[in-house]
N, C-alpha and C positions, 0 to 999 in steps of 0.2 A: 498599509491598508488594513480595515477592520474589518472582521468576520464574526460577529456574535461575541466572546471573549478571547478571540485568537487575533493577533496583532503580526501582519507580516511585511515584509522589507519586498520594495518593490522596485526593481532598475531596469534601466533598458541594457539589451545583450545583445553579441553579434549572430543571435542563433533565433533568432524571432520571436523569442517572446521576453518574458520580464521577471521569470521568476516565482510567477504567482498563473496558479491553474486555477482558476472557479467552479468552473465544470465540476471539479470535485469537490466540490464540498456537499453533495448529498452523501459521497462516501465518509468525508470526515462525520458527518452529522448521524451516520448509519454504524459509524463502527463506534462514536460516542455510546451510542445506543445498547451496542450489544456488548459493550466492556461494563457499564453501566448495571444491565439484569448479570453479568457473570457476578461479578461481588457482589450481588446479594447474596450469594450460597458459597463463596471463599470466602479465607481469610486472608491470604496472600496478594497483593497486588498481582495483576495479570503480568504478565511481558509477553511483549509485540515486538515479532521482529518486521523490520522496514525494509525492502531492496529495491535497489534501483531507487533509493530514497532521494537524490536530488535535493531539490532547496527544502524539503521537510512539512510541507502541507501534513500528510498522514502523521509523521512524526511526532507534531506540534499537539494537535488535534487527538493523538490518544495518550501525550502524555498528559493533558490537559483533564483525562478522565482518570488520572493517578496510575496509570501506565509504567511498568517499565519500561525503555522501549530503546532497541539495540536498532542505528540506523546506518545501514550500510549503503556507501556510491564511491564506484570507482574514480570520480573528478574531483580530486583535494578543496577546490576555488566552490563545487556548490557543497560539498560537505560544511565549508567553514560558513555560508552562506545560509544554511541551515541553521548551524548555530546562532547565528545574529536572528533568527526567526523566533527559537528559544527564547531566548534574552529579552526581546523587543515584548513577547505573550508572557512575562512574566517568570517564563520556566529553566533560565538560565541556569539555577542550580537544582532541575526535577532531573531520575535517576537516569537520563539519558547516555547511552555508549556512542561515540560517533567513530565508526571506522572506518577507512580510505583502502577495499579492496576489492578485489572480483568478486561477485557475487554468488558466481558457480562456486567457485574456489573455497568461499568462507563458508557457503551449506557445507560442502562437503565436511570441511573440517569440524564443523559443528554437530554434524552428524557423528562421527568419530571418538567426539567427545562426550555424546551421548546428551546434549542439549534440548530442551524443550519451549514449548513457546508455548503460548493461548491464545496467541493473534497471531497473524502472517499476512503482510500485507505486500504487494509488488506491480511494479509501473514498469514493464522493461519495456528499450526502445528496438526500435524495429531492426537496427544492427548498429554494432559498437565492439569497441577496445578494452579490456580492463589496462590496473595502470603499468602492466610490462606483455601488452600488445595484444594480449587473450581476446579473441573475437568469440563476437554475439551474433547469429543471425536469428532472431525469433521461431523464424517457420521450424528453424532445425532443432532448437536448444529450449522454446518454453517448455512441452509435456515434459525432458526428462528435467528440469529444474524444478518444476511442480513435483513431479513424484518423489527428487529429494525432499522437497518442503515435506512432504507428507509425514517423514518418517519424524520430522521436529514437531510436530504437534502433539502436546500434551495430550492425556486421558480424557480430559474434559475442556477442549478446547471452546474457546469463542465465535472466532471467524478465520475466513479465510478468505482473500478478493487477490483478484488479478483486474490490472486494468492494459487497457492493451489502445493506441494512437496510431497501428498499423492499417493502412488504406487495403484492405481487402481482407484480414482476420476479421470476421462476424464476429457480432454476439453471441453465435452458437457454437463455433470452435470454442470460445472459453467456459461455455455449460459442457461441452465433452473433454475437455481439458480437464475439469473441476471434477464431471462425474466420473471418469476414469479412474482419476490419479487419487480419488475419494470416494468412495461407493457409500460411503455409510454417513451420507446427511441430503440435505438438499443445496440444489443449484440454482439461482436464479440470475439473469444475464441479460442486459438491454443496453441501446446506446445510451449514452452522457452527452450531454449538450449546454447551450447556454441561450436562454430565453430571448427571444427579440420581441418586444414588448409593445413595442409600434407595429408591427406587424401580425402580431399573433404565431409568432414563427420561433422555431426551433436550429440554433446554429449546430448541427453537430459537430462532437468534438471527441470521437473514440468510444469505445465499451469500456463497462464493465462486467466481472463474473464474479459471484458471491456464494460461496459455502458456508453452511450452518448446519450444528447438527439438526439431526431429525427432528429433536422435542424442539426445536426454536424455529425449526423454517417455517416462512411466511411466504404464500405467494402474491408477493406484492412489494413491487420494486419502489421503496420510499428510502427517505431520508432516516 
């Protein structure tokens, strides 16, 4: 399936969907944007770290805007699955890390290492396993994995989004989420959906939460 210049692999699963989210692509389209005005004033290629990265939508999509971009998921089958997304948008050999671990697990260590990012981007599900049993519950475990992300972000960071498919997290838990664990830019936070076109209708499909620094926020949740 094609999306502007990004080409993705689409299958059917025993988990209900295919592999391919739409709904997001105002965030892929939103973090093109802001990786886009960061190099204008660097010299360095950004790097974006991805979690909860799954078959690699965001992935694709800011390695697409010369990205580095480390994408971590606990499940080997959509890690590799990811990559064939790569391959397929042309970015097979763009500076991409793919690695198969817990996500708590690898902030931390990355944190330890003294690690920085310019993006940070993250999809967790509403409760899961890493891959030697490590449980997720969202309610319990987003704010303190956001407040590590915090410490990974560069001096002059990009962006920062959390997206969240949990049936009762609001859009506003993820602006206190974002503003807590971030004081120092702006939050902006709405559902994601997917257009019903014969109807004039809106299917939704989850939030998102989006930090920027001060000098870049916009109040105006666009693509």
């Amino acid at each position: 399936m094609q999306y502007r210049d990004l080409t993705f692999l689409v299958r059917p699963t025993g988990f209900k969907h295919t592999g391919l989210f739409p709904e997001q692509a105002v965030n892929w389209d939103w973090m093109r944007g802001e990786l886009e005005h960061w190099k204008k004033s660097h010299a360095d290629a950004p790097k974006v770290l991805n979690l909860f990265a799954y078959t690699g939508g965001a992935t694709v999509a800011c390695a697409a805007s010369g990205a580095e971009v480390v994408h971590v998921d606990a499940a080997k089958g959509m890690v590799a699955w990811a990559k064939d997304n790569a391959a397929e948008s042309g970015l097979g050999s763009a500076p991409i890390r793919y690695i198969v671990d817990d996500c708590v697990k690898f902030v931390k260590r990355e944190i330890r290492r003294g690690s920085k990012y310019d993006g940070i981007v993250m999809d967790p599900p509403s409760y899961g396993r890493g891959p030697t049993g490590e449980l997720w519950k969202i309610e319990n475990d987003l704010y303190p994995l956001v407040a590590d992300c915090a410490e990974l972000l560069s001096d002059e960071p990009a962006f920062f989004l959390v997206n969240s498919y949990t049936t009762g997290l609001a859009a506003s838990v993820l602006t206190n989420v974002l503003r807590v664990a971030l004081p120092e830019g702006g939050v902006l936070s709405d559902e994601v959906g997917l257009p019903i076109e014969r109807d004039h209708l809106t299917l939704p499909c989850g939030a998102s939460g989006r930090w920027t620094p001060k000098k870049r926020f916009s109040p105006s949740y666009s693509g």
